[in-house]
PDB file of N, CA, C and O in Angstrom:
ATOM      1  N   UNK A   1     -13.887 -12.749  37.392  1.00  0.00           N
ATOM      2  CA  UNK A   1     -14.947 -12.804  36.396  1.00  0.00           C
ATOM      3  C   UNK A   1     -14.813 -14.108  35.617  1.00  0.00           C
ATOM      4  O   UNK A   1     -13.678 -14.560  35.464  1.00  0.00           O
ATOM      5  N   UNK A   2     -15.552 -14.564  35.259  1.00  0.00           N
ATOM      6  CA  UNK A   2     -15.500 -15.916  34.230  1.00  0.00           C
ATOM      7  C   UNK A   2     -15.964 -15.822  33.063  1.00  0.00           C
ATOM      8  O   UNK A   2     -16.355 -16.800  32.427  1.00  0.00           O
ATOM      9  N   UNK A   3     -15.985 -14.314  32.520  1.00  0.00           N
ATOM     10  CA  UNK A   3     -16.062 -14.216  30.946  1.00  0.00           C
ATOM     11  C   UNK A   3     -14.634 -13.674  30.720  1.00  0.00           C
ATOM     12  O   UNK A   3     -14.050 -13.376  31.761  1.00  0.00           O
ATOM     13  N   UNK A   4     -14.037 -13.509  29.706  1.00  0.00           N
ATOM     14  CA  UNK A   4     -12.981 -12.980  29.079  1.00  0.00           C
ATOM     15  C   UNK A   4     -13.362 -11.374  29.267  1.00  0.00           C
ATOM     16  O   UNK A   4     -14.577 -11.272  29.103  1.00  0.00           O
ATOM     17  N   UNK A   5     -12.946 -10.480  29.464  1.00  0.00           N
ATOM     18  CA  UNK A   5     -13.616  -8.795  29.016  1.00  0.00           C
ATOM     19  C   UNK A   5     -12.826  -8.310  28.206  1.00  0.00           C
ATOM     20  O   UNK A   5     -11.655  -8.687  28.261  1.00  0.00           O
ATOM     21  N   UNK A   6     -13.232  -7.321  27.205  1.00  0.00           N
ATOM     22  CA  UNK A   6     -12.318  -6.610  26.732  1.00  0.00           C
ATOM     23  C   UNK A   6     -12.673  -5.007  26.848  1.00  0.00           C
ATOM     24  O   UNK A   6     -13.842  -4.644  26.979  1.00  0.00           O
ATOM     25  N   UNK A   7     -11.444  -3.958  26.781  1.00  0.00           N
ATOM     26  CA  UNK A   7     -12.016  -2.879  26.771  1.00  0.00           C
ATOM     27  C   UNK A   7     -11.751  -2.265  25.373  1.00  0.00           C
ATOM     28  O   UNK A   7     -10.864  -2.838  24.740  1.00  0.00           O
ATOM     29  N   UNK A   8     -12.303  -1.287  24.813  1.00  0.00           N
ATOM     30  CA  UNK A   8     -12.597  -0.655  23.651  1.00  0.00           C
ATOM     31  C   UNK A   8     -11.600   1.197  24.264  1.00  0.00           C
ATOM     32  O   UNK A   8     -11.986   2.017  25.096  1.00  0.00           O
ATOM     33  N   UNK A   9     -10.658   1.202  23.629  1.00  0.00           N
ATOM     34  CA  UNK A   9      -9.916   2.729  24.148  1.00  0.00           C
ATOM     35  C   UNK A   9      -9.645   2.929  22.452  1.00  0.00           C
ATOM     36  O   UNK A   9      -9.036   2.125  21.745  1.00  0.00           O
ATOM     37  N   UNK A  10     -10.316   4.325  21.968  1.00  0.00           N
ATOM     38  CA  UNK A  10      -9.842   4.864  20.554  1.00  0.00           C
ATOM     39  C   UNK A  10      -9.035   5.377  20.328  1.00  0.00           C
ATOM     40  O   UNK A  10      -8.370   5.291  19.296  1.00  0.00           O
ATOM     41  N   UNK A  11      -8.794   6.351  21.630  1.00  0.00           N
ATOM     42  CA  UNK A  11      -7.491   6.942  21.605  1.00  0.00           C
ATOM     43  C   UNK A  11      -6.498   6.998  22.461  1.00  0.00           C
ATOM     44  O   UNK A  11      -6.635   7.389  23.621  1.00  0.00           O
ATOM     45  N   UNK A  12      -5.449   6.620  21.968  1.00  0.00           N
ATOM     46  CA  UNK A  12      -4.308   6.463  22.745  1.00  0.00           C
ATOM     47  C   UNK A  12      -3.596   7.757  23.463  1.00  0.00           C
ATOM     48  O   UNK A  12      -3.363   8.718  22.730  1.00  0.00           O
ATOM     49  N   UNK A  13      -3.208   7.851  24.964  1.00  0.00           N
ATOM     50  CA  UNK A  13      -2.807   8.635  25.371  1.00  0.00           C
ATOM     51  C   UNK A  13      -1.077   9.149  25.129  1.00  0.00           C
ATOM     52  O   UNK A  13      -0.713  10.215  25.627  1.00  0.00           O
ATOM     53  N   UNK A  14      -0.283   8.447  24.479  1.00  0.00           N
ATOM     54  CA  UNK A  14       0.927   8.777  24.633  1.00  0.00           C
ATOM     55  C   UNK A  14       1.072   8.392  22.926  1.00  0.00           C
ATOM     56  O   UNK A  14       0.223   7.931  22.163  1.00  0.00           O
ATOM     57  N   UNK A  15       2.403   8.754  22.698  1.00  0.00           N
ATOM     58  CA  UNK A  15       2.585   8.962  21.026  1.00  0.00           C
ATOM     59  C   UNK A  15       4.548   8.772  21.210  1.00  0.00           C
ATOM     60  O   UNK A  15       5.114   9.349  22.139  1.00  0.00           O
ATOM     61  N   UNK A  16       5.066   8.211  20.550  1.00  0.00           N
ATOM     62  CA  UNK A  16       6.284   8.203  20.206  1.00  0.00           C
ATOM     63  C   UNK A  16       6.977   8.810  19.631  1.00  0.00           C
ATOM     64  O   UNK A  16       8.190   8.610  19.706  1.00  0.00           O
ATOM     65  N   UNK A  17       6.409   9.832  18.798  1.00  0.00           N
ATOM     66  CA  UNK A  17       7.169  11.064  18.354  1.00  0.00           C
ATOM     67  C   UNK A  17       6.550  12.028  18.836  1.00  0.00           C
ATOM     68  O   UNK A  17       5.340  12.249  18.837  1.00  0.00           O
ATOM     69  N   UNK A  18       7.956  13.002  19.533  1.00  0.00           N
ATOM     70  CA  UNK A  18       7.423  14.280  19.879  1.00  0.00           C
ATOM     71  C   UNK A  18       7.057  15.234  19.232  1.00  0.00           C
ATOM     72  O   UNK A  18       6.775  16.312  19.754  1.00  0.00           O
ATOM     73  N   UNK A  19       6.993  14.977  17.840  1.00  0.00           N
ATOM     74  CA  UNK A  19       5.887  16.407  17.394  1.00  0.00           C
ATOM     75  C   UNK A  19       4.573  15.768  16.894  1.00  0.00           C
ATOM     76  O   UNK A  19       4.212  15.928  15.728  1.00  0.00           O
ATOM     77  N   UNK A  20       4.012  15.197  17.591  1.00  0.00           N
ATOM     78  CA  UNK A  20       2.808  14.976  17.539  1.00  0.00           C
ATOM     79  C   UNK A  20       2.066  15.969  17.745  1.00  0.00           C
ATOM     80  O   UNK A  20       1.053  15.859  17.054  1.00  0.00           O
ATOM     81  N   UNK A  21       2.068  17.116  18.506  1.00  0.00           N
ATOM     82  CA  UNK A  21       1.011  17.973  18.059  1.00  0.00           C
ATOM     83  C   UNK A  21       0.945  18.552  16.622  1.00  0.00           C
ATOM     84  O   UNK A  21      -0.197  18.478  16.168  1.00  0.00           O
ATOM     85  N   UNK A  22       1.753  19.050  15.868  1.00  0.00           N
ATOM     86  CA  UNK A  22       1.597  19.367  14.638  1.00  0.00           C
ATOM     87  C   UNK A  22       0.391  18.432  14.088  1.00  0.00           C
ATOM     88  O   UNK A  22      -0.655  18.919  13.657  1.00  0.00           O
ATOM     89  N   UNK A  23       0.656  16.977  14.152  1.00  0.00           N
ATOM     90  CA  UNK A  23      -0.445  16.129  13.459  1.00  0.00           C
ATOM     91  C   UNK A  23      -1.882  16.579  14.401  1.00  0.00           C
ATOM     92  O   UNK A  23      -2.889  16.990  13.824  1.00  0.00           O
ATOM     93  N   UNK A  24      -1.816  16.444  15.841  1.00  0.00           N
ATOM     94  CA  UNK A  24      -3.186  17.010  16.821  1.00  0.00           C
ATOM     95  C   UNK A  24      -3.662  17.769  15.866  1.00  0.00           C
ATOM     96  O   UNK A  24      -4.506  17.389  15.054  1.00  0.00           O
ATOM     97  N   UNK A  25      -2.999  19.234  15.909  1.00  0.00           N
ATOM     98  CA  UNK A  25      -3.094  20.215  15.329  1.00  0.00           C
ATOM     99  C   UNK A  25      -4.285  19.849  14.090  1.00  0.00           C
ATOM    100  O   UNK A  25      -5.511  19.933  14.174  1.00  0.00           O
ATOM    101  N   UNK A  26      -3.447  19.427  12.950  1.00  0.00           N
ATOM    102  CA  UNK A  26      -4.244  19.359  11.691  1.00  0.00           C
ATOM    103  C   UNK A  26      -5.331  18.345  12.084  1.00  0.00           C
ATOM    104  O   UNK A  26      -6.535  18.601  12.079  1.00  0.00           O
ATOM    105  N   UNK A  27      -4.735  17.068  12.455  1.00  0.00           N
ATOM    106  CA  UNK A  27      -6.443  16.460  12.611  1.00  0.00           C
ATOM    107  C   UNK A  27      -7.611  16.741  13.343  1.00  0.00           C
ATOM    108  O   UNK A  27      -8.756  16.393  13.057  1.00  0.00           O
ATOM    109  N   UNK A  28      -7.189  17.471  14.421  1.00  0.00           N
ATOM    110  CA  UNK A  28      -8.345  18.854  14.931  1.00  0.00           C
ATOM    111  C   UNK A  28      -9.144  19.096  14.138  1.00  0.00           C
ATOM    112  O   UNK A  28     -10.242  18.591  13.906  1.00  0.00           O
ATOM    113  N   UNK A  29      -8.352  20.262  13.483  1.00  0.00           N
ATOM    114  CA  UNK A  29      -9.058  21.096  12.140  1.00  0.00           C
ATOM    115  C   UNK A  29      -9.282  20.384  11.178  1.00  0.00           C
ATOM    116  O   UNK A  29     -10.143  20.909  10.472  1.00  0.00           O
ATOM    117  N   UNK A  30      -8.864  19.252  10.713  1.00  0.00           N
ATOM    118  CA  UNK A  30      -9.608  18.557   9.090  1.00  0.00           C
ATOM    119  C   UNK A  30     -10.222  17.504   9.425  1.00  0.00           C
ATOM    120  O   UNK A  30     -10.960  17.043   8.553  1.00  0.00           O
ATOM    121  N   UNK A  31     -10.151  16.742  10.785  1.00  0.00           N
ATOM    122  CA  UNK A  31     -10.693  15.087  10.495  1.00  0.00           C
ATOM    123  C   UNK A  31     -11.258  14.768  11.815  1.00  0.00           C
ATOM    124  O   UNK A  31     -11.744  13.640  11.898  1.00  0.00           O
ATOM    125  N   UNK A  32     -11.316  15.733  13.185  1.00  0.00           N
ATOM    126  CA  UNK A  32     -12.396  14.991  13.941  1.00  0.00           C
ATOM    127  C   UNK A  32     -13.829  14.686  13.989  1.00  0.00           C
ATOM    128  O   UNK A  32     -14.212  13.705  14.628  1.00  0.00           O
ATOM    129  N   UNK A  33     -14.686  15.477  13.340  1.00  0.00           N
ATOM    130  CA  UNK A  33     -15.816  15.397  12.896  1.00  0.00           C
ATOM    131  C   UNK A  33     -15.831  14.126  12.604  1.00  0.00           C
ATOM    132  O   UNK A  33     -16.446  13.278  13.249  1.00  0.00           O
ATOM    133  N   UNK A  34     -14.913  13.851  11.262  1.00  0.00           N
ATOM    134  CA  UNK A  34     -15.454  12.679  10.873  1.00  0.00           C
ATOM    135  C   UNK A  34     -14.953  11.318  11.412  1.00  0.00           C
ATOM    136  O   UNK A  34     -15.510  10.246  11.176  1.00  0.00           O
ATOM    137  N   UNK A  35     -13.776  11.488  12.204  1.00  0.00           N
ATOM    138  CA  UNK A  35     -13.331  10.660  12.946  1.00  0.00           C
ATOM    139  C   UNK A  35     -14.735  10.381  13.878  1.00  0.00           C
ATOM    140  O   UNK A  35     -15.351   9.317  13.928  1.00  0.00           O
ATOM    141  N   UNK A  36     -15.019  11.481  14.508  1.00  0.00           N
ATOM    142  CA  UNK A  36     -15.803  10.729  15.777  1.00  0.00           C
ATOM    143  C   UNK A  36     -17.694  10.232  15.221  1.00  0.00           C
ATOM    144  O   UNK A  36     -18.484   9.607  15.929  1.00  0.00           O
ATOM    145  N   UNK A  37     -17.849  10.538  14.394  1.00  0.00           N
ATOM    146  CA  UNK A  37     -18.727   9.912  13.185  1.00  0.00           C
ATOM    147  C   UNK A  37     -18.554   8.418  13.377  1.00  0.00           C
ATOM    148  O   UNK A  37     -19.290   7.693  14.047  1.00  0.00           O
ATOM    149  N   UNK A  38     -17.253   7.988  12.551  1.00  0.00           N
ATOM    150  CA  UNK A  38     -17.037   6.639  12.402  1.00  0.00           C
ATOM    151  C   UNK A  38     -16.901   5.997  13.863  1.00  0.00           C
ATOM    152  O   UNK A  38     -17.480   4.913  13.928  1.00  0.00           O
ATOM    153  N   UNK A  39     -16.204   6.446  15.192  1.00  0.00           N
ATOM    154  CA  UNK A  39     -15.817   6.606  15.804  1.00  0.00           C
ATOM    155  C   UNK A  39     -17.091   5.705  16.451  1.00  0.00           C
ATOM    156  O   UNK A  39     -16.836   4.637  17.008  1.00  0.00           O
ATOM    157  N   UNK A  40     -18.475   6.197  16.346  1.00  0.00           N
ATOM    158  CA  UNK A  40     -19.706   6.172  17.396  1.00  0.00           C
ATOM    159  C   UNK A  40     -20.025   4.930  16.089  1.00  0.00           C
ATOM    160  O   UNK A  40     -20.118   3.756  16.448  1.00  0.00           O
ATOM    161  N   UNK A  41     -20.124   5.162  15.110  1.00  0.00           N
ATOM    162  CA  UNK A  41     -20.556   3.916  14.538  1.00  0.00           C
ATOM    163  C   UNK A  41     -20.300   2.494  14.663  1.00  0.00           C
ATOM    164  O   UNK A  41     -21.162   1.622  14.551  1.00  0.00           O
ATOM    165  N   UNK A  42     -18.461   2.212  15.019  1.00  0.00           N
ATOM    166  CA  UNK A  42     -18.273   1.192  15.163  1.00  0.00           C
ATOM    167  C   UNK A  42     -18.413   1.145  16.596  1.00  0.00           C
ATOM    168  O   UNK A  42     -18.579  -0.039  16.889  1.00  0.00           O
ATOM    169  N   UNK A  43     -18.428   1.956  17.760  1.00  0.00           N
ATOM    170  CA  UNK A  43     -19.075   1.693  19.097  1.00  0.00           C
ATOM    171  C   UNK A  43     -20.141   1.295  18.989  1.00  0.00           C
ATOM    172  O   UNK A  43     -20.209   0.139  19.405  1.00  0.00           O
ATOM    173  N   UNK A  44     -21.264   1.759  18.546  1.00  0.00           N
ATOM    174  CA  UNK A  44     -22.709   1.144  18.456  1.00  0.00           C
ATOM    175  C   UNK A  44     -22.755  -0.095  17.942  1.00  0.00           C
ATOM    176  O   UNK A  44     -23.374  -0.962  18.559  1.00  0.00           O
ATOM    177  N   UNK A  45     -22.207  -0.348  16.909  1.00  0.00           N
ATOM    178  CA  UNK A  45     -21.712  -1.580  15.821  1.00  0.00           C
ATOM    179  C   UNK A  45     -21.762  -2.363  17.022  1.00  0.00           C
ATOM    180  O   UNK A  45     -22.807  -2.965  17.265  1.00  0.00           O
ATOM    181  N   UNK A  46     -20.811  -2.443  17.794  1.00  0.00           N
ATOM    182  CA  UNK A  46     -20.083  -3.005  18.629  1.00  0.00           C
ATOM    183  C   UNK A  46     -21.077  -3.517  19.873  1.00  0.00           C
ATOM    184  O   UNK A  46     -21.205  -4.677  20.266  1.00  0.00           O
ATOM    185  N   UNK A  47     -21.614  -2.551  20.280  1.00  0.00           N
ATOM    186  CA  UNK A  47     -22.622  -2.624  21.026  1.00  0.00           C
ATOM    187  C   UNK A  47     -23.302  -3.472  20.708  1.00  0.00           C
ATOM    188  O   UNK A  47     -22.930  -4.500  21.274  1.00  0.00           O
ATOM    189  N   UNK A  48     -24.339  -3.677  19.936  1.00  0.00           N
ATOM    190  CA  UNK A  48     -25.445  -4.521  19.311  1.00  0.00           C
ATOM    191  C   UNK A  48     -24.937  -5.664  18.964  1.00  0.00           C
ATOM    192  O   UNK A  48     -25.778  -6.561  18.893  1.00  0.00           O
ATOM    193  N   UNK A  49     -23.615  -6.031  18.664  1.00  0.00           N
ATOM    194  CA  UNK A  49     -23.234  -7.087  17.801  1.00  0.00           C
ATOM    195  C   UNK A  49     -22.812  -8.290  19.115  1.00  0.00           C
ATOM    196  O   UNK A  49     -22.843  -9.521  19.142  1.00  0.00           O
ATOM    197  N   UNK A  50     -22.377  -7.120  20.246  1.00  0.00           N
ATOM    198  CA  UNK A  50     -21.558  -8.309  21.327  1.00  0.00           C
ATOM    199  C   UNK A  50     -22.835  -7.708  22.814  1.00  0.00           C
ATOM    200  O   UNK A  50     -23.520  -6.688  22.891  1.00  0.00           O
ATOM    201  N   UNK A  51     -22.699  -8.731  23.644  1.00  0.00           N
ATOM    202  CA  UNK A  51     -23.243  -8.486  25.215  1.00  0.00           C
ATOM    203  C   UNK A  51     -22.062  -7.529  25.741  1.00  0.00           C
ATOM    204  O   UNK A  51     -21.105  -8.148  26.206  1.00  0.00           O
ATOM    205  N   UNK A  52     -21.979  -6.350  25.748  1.00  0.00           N
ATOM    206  CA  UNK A  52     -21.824  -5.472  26.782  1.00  0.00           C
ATOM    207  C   UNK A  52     -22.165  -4.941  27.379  1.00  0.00           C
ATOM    208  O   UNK A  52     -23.387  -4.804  27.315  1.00  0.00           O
ATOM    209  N   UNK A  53     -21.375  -4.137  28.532  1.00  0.00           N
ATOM    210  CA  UNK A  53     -21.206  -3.092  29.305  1.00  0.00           C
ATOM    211  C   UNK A  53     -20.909  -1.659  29.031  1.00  0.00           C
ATOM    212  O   UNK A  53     -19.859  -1.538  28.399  1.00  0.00           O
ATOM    213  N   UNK A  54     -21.503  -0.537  29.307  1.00  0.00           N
ATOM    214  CA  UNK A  54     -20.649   0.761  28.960  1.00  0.00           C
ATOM    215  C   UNK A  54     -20.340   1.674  29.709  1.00  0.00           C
ATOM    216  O   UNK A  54     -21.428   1.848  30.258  1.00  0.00           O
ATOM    217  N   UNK A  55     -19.799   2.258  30.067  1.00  0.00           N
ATOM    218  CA  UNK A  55     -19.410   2.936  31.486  1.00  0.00           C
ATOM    219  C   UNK A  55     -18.189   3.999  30.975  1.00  0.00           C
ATOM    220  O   UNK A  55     -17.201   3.751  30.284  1.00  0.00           O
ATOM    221  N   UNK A  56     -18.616   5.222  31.551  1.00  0.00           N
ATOM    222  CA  UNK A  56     -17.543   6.319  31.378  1.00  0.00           C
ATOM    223  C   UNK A  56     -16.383   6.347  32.267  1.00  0.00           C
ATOM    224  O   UNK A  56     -16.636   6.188  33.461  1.00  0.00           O
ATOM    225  N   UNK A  57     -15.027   6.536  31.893  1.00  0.00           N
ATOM    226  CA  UNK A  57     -14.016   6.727  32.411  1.00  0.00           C
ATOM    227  C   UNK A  57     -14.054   7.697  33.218  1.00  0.00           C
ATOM    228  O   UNK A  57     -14.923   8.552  33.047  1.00  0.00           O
ATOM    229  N   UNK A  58     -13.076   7.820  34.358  1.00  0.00           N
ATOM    230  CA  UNK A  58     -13.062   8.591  34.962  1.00  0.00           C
ATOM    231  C   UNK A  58     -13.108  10.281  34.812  1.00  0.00           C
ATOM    232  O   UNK A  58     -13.773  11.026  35.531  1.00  0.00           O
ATOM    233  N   UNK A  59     -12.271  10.670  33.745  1.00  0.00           N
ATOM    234  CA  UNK A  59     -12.066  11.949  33.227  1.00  0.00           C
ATOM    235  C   UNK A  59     -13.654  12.491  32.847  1.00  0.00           C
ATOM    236  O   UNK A  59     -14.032  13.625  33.142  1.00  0.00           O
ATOM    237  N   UNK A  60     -14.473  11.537  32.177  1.00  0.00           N
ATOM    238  CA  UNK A  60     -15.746  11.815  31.582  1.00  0.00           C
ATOM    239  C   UNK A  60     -16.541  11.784  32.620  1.00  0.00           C
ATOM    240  O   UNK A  60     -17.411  12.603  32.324  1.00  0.00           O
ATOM    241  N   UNK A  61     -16.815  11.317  33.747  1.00  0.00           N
ATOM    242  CA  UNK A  61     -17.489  11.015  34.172  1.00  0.00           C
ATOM    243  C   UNK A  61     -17.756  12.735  35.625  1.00  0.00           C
ATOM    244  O   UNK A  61     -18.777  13.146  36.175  1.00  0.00           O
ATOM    245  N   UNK A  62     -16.274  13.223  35.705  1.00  0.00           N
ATOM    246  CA  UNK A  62     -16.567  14.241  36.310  1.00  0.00           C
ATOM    247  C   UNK A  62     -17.813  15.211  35.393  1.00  0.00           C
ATOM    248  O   UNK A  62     -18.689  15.812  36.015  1.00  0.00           O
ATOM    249  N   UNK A  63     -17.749  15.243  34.186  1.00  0.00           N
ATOM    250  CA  UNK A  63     -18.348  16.379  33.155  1.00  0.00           C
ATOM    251  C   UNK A  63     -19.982  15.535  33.074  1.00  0.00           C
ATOM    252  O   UNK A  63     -20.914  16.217  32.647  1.00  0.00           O
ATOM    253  N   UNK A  64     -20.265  14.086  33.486  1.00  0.00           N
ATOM    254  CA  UNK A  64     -21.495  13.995  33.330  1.00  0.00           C
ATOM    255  C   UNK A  64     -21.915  12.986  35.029  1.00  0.00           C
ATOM    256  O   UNK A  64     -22.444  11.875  34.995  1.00  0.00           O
ATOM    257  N   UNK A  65     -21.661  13.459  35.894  1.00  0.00           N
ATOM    258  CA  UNK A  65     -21.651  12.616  37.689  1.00  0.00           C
ATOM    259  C   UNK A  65     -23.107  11.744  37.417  1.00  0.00           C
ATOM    260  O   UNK A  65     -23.285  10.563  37.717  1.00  0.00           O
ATOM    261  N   UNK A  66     -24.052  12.621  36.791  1.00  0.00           N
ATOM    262  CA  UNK A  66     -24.927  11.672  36.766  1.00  0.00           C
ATOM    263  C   UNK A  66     -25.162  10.454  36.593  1.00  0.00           C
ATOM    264  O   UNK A  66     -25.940   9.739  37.226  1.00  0.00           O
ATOM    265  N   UNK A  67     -24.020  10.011  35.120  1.00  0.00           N
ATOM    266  CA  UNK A  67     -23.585   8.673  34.918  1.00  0.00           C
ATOM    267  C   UNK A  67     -22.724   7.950  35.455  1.00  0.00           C
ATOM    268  O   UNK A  67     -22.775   6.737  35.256  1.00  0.00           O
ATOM    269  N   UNK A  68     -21.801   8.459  36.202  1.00  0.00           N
ATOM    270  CA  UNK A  68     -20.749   7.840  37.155  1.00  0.00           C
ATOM    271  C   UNK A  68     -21.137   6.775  37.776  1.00  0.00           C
ATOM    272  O   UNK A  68     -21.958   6.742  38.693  1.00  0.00           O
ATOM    273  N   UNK A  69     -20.346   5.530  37.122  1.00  0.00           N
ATOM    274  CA  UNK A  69     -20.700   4.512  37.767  1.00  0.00           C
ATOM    275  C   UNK A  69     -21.480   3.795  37.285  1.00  0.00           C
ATOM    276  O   UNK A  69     -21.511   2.647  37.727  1.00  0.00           O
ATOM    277  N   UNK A  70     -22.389   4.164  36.226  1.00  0.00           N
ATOM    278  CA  UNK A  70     -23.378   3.590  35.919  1.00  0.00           C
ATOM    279  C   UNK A  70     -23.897   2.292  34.188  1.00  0.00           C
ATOM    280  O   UNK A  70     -23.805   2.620  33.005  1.00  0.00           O
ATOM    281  N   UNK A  71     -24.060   1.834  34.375  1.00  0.00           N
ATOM    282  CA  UNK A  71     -23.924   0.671  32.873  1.00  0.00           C
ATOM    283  C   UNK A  71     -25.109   1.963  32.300  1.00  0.00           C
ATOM    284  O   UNK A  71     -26.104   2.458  32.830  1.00  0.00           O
ATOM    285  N   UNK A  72     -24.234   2.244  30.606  1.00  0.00           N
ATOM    286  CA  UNK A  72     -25.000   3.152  29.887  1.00  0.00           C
ATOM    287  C   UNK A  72     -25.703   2.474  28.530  1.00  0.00           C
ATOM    288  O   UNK A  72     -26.104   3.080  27.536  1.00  0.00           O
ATOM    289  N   UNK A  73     -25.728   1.298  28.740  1.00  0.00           N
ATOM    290  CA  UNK A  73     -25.796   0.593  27.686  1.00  0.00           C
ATOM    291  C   UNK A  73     -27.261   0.495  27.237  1.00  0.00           C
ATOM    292  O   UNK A  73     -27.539   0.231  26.067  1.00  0.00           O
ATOM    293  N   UNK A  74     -28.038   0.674  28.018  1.00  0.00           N
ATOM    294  CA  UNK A  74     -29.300   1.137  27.290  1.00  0.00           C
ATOM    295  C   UNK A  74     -30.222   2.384  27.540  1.00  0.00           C
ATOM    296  O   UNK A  74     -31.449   2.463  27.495  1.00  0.00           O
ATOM    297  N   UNK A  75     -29.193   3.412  27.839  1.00  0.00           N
ATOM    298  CA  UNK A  75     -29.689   4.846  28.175  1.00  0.00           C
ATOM    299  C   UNK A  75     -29.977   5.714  26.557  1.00  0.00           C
ATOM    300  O   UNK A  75     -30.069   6.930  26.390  1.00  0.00           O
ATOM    301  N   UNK A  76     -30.076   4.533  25.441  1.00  0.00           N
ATOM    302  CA  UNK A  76     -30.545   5.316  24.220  1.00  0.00           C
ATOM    303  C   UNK A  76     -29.373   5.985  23.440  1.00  0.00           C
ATOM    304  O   UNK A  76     -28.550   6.736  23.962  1.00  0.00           O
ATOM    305  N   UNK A  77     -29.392   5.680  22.334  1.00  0.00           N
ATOM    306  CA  UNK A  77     -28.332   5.923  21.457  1.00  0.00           C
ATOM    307  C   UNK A  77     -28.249   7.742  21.437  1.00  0.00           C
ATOM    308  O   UNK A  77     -27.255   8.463  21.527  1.00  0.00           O
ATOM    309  N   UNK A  78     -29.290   8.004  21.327  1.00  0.00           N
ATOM    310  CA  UNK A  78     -29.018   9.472  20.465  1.00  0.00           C
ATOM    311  C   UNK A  78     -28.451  10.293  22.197  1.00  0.00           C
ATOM    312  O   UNK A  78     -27.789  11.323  22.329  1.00  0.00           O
ATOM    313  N   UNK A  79     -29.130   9.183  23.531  1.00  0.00           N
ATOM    314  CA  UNK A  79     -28.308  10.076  24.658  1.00  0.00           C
ATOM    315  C   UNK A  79     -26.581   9.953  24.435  1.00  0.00           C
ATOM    316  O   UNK A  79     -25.836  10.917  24.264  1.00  0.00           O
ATOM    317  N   UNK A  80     -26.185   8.569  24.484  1.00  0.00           N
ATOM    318  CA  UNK A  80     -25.122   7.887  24.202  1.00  0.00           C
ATOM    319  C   UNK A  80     -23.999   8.862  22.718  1.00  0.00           C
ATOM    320  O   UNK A  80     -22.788   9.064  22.804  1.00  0.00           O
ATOM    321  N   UNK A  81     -24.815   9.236  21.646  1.00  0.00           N
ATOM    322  CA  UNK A  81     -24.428  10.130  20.813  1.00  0.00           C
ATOM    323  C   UNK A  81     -23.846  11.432  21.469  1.00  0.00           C
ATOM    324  O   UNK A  81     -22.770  11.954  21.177  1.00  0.00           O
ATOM    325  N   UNK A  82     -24.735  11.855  22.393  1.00  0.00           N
ATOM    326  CA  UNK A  82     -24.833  13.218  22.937  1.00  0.00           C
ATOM    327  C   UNK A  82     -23.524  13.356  24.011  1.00  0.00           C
ATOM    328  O   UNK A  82     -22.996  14.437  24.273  1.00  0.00           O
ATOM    329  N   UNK A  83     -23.219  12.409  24.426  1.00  0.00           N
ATOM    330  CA  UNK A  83     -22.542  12.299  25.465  1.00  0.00           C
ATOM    331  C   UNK A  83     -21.019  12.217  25.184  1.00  0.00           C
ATOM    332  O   UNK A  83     -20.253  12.725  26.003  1.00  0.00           O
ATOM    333  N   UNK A  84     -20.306  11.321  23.555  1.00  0.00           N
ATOM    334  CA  UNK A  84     -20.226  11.325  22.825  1.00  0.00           C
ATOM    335  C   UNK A  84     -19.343  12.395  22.295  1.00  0.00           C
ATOM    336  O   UNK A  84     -18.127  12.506  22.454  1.00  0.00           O
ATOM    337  N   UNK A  85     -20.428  13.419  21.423  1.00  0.00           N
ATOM    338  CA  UNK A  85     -20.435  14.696  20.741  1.00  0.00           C
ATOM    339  C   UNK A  85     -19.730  15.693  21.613  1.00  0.00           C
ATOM    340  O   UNK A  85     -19.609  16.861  21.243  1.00  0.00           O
TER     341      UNK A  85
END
């Protein structure tokens, strides 16, 4: 490729202390809502501000095949929300 790319990952899969679920746990119940709120805001942010690409990871992409594979970048925010949510 002859642009630079970067990818955008929010959440990290591995954690350095093993009682990280206790924290899962509570931020479950008190703060994903609003996590994934802010979460879609600075994605969209992000979106509009730079020329990208958007494309679901593999894991996501079994739960929506339709998009597999596919640049989602102008399939409409509130779909993009939905997908998301």
């Amino acid at each position: 490729m002859e642009k630079k790319c970067y990818y955008v990952d929010f959440v990290p899969f591995t954690f350095p202390d093993r009682n990280y679920a206790e924290l899962d746990d509570y931020l479950e119940t008190h703060y994903k809502e609003t996590y994934a709120k802010k979460i879609i805001f600075i994605a969209f942010s992000l979106m509009y501000y730079y020329d990208c690409h958007v494309y679901l990871d593999e894991e996501m992409s079994e739960s929506f095949s339709n998009f597999k594979k596919k640049d989602l970048r102008n399939i409409g925010l509130d779909i993009l929300d939905a997908i998301h949510s």
